[in-house]
N, C-alpha and C positions, 0 to 999 in steps of 0.2 A: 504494500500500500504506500503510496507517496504522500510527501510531507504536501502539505497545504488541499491533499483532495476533498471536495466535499461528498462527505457521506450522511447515511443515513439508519438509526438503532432498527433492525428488523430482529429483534428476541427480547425478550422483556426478564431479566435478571435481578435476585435483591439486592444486589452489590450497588444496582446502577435504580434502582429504586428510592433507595437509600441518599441520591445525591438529589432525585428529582428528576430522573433521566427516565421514559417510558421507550415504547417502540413507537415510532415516527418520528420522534426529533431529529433534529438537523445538527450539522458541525462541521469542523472543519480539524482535518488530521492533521498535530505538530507533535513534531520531533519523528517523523515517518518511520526510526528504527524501529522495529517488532522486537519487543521484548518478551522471552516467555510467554508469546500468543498474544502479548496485549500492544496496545500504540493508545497513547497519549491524546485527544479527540477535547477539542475546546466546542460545546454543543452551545449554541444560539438560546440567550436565555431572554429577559423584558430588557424593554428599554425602560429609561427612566431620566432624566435634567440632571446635570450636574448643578455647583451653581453659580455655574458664566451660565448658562441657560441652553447649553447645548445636549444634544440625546446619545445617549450612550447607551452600550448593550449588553446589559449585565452577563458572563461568559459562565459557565459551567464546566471544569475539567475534569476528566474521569479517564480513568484506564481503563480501555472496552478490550474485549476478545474482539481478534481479528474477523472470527467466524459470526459472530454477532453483528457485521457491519455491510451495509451494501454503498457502495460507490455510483455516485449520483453524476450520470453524466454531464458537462458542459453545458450543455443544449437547454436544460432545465432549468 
């Protein structure tokens, strides 16, 4: 899996329940090395105003199983 792919959870685990993480959320894959089956995956969390009053996207990190992840085409 490459660093910066956008993927997507297709298996729903407690590990990743536990963060807030279901099957459908979205992210994007850093540090691409596979670790022990897992890669490091920052998932799209709320936005929210910092306060200059700009929107920001709260990020979610988890170590997902590689088999737990589908890779979301370009196109999409």
């Amino acid at each position: 899996m490459k660093e910066l792919a956008r993927v997507e959870l297709i298996k729903d685990r407690a590990e990743y329940a536990q963060r807030g993480i279901k099957v459908g959320h979205k992210g994007t894959v850093m540090l691409g090395d596979e670790r022990n089956g897992y890669v490091l995956v920052f998932f799209d969390g709320e936005y929210y105003k910092n306060k200059y009053g700009a929107m920001i996207m709260r990020e979610i990190d988890v170590g997902v199983r590689v088999e737990d992840l589908k890779v979301i085409p370009d196109n999409e």
